[in-house]
N, C-alpha and C positions, 0 to 999 in steps of 0.2 A: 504494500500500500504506500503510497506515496506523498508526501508531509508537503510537497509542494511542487512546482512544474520544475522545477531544477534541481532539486537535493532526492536521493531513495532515500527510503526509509533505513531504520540499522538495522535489518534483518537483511535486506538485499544485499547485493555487491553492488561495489560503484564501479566506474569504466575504469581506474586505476586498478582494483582487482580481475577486472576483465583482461585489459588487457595484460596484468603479470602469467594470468593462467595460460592469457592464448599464447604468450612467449615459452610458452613451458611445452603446450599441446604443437607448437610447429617445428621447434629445435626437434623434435621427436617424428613427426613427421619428416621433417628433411633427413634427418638421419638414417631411416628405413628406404627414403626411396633414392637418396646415393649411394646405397650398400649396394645394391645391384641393379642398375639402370635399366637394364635390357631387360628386368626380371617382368612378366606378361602376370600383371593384377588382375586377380578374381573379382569385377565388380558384380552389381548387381542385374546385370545384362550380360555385353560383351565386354571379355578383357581389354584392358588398355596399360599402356604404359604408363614406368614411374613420369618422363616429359608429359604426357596427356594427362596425368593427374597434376601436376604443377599450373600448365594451361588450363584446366576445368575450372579449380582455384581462383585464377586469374580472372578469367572471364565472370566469374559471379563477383568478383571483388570488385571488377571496375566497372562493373553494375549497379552494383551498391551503393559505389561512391557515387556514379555519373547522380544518382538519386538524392543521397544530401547532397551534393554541391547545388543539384536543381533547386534544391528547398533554400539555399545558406542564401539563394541569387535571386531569388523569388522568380525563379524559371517554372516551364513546362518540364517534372521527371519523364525520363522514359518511357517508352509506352510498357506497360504490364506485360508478361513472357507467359504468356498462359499453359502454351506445351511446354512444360521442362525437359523432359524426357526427346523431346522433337529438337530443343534446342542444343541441349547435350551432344545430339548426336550429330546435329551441324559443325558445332563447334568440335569435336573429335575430327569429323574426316579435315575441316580448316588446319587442325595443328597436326596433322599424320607424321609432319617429315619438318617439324620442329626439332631443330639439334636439345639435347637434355640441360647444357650449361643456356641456352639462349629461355629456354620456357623456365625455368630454375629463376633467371632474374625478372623475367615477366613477374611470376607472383610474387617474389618477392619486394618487388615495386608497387605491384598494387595493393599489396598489403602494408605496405609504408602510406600511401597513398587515401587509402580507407582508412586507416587509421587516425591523419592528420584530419579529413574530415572532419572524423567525429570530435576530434578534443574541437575544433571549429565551430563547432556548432553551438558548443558552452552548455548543453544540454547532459542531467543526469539523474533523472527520475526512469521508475522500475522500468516501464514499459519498452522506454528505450533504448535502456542499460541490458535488458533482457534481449530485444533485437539485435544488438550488437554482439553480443554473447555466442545468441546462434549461427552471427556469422562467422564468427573467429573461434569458437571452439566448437560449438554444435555441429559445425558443419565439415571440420577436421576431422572429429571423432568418429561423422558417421564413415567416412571415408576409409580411417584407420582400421572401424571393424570390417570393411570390406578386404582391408591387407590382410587382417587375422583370419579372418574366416577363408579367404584363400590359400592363407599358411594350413590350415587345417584340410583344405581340399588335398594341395598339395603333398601335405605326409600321409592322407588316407593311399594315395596314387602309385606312391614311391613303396607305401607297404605293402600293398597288392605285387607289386613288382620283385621288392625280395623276398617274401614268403612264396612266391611262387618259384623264383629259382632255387631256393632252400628246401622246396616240398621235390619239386622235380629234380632234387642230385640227395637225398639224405642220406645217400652214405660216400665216401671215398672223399677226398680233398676236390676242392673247390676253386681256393687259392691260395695264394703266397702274401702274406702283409710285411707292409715295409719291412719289419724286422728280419723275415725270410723264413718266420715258421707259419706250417701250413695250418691249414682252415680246412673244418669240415662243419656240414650243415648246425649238426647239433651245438658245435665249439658257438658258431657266430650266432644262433638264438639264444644261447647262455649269456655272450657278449653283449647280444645287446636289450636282452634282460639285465645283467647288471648297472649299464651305465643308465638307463633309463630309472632303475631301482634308487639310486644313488641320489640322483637331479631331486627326488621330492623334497628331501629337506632343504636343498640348495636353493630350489624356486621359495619354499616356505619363508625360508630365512631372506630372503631378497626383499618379499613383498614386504614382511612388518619391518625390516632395517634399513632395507637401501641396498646390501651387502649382501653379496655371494660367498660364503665360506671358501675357503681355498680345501682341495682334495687333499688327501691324507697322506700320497703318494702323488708321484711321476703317474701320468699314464701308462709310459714301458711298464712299471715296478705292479701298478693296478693290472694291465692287461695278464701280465706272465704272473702273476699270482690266482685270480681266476680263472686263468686255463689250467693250473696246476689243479685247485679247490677244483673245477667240472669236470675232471679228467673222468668221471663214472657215471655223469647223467648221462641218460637216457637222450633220443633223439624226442623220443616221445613227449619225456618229461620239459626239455628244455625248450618246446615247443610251444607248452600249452603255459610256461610260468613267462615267457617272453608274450603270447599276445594278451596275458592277463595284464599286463606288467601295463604294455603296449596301451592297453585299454584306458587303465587307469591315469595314463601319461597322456592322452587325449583329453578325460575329460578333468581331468586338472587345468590344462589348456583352453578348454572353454570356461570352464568357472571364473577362469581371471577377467574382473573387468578390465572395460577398455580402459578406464582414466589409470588403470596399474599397470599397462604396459609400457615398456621403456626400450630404445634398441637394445639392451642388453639383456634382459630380458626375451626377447625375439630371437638374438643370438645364441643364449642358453640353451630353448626349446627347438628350433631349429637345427641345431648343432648335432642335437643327443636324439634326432628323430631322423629329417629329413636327409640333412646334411651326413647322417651315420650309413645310414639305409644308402644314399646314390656312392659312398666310399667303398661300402663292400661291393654294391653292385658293377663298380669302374675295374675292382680288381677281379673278380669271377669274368667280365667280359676280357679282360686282360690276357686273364692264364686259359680262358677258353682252348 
């Protein structure tokens, strides 16, 4: 509720806490999508790139603004976008073959841009303070669950793909791992049973501290101790405790909300999933 056309009330946030949080929710944003440029984003339609997600940004930013500036100038705004989804898809095939550093400073311009705006305006009652909110982090965040829920599509995909070469070789060597000792079916469901075993207190500990525990060992020291500790499970066994494992490392992954995720975080979970799953599967096509 709002005490007057300029002040929020103290129960809201004002546009100084608006915009600390959107500085928080964009560094985090940028971070994910210069980790892997070329990486093809799961949205809510058709994938698009980390640049088409920087341009999409853009264009609703300098949308935004063209709108309070119309108002600061006592102009005609914009005319109203009524397809979004119509427009979206204009604006995609427009930036198809936008280089990544060129659409990278596009938004980040018009997000300097919107934002000067709005301190312009001198205006900080709820209503408004809430619109701007939605565009500076509402509308990151919805975006950012479209990266997570693709990370999530992505490790369902990559696991289909090594339990199926694990099911169709379960006995005999498989591969050779850097170290130069070999691998069989059941070894690498054991493996990667444990490292996903491991990750749950590491993720727990992140979310309430900030801070990932550091491992107890070397990974060499981790790896060659649990092959030692599996050397007598079953193919069977170490099948059904890795997609149990697998399971539960999933939906740990979905429980976290958006505003907890961090790139380092994304890096953890992708690490000890995705990024695990396509390493074994690089060296089995390897030693094919």
């Amino acid at each position: 509720m709002t005490t007057d056309a300029g002040r929020a009330s103290d129960s809201a946030p004002t546009l100084s806490d608006v915009f600390a949080e959107s500085d928080a929710r964009w560094q985090r944003h940028v971070e994910l999508l210069d980790w892997q440029p070329d990486y093809r984003i799961r949205g809510p339609e058709d994938p698009f790139t980390p640049a088409q997600e920087y341009l999409h940004h853009a264009h609703w930013l300098e949308y935004a603004t063209a709108i309070v500036r119309a108002r600061l100038d006592g102009a005609e705004p914009p005319p109203r976008i009524e397809d979004t989804s119509a427009q979206n898809d204009a604006w995609a095939m427009e930036d198809a073959r936008v280089p990544h550093g060129e659409a990278k400073a596009r938004a980040e311009s018009a997000r300097i841009g919107y934002i000067e705006a709005v301190r312009a305006t001198g205006r900080g009652d709820d209503r408004f303070v809430m619109g701007v909110r939605g565009n500076l982090v509402g509308h990151v965040d919805q975006h950012f669950s479209y990266m997570v829920n693709g990370m999530l599509e992505h490790e369902s995909m990559h696991w289909e793909r090594i339990t199926a070469a694990l099911d169709s070789h379960s006995r005999g060597r498989l591969h050779r791992g850097e170290d130069g000792i070999s691998w069989e079916a059941v070894d690498i469901y054991a493996h990667l049973h444990r490292w996903m075993w491991i990750q749950f207190p590491r993720v727990e500990a992140y979310l309430e501290t900030g801070e990932v525990p550091e491992l107890e060992a070397s990974v060499d020291e981790l790896n060659a101790r649990w092959l030692a500790e599996d050397d007598r499970v079953k193919f069977e066994n170490a099948r059904r405790h890795a997609f149990r494992t697998r399971d539960r490392f999933v939906r740990m992954m979905q429980d976290i909300p958006i505003e907890k995720w961090s790139m380092r975080l994304v890096g953890l979970c992708v690490g000890n999933s995705v990024g695990h799953y396509q390493e074994h599967l690089n060296w089995i096509v390897r030693d094919a």
